[in-house]
C-alpha positions in Angstrom: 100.0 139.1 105.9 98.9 140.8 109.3 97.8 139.0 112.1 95.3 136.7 112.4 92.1 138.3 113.9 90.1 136.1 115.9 87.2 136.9 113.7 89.3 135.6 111.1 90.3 132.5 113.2 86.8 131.7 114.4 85.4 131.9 110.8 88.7 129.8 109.3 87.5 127.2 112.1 83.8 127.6 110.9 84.3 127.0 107.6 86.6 123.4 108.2 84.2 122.1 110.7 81.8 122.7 108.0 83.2 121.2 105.4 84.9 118.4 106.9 83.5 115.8 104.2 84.9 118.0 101.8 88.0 116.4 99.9 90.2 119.4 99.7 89.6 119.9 103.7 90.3 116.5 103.8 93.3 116.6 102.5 94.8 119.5 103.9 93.9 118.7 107.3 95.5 115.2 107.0 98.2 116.4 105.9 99.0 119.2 108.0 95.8 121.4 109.4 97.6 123.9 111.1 98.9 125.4 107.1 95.4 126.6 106.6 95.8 129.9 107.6 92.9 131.1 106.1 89.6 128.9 104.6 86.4 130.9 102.9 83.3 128.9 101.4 81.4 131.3 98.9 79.2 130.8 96.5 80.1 127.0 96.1 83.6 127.5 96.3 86.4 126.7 98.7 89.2 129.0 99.0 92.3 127.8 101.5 94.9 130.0 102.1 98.7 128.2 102.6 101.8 129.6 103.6 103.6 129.8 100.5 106.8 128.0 101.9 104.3 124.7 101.4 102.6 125.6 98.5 104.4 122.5 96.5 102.9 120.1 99.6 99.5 121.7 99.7 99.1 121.2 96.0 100.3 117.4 96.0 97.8 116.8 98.6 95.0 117.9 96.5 95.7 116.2 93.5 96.3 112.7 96.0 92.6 113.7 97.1 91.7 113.4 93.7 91.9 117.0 92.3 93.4 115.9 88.6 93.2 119.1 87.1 95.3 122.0 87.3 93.3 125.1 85.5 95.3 128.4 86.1 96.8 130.3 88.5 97.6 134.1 88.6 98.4 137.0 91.3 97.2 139.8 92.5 99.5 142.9 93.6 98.2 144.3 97.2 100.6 147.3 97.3 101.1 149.0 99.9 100.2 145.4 102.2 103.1 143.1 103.1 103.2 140.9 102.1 102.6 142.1 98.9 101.4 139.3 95.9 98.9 137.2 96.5 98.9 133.7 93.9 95.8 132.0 93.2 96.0 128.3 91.9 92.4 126.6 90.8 92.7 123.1 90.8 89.8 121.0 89.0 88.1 117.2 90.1 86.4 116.0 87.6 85.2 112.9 89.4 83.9 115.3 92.0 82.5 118.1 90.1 84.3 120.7 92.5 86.8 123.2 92.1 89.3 124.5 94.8 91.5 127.8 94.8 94.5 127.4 96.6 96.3 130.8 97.8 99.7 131.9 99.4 101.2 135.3 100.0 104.6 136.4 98.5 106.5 139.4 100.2 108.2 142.0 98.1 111.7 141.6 100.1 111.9 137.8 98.5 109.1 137.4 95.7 109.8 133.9 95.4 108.2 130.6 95.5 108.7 127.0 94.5 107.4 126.2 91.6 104.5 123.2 91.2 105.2 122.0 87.9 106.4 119.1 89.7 102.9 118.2 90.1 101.2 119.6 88.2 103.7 120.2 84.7 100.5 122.5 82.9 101.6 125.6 85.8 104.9 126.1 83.5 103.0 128.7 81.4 101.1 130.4 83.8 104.3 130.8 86.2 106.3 132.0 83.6 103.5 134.8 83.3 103.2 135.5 86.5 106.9 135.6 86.5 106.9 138.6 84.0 104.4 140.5 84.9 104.8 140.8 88.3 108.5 139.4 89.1 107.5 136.7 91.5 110.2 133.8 90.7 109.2 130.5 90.9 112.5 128.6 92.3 112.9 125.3 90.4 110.5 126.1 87.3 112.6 124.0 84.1 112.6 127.2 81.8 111.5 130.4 83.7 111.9 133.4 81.4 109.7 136.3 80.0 106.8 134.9 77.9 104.9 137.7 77.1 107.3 141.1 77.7 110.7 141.7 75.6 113.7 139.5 77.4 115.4 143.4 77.0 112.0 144.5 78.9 113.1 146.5 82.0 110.4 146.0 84.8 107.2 144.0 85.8 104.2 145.8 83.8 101.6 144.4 86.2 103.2 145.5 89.5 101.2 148.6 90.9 104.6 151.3 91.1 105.3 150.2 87.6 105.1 153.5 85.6 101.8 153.9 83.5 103.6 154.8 80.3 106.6 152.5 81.3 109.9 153.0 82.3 111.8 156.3 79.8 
């Protein structure tokens, strides 16, 4: 991701002043405030941006806070930007009523990650998907392979530079 602006830095600090009381913010900050690199509060949701080398840590301290549902996670492919995927985890309280999005950037030389079915076992689906259709891996998933493409399948279909009509 490019450098922090101080705009950006000024508004990430906005934002967790803000919403201090806020469990998430909470729980993050407790845990280790200086991995927020990034923290938006639209609409009446919270968006915190990790550093995907913590993305297991990050997510165990939101469910600690109380976050007890894990309800999807996908990515987004930023081509030509490095780094490159972008993965989006929402995470559910029910006791709370509040939803938080969770996001960390994967580069294209090493489109890896660890996976968080340790803590949350529901992401095994959703990281297998976003395993084939962008070719992110997610390092210690229990069964990661293709769920939706061929296994013989050559390429990630959801990747930007992947052919329209597929690879002849």
């Amino acid at each position: 991701m490019a450098e922090a602006t101080q705009e950006t830095i000024a508004g990430k600090q906005a934002v967790l002043e803000r919403m201090s009381d806020h469990a998430a913010v909470k729980a993050l900050v407790a845990w280790n405030a200086d991995a927020i690199i990034d923290a938006l509060f639209d609409r009446g949701e919270l968006s915190l941006t990790v550093p995907s080398e913590n993305i297991v840590e990050a997510v165990q301290a939101i469910k600690e806070a109380g976050y007890n549902a894990f309800e999807d996670m996908t990515a987004v492919d930023w081509l030509p930007s490095d780094p490159r995927f972008q993965l989006t985890y929402h995470i559910l309280s029910h006791a709370m009523k509040q939803r938080v999005r969770i996001k960390a950037w994967v580069s294209e030389a090493d489109p890896a990650v660890e996976s968080i079915t340790s803590v949350f076992p529901g992401a095994n689906f959703y990281e297998r998907e976003v395993f084939d259709l962008f070719g992110i891996r997610f390092e210690g998933h229990p069964n990661l392979r293709r769920i939706m493409m061929p296994e013989e399948w050559v390429g990630h279909p959801l990747r930007k530079d992947y052919p329209v009509e597929g690879y002849r």
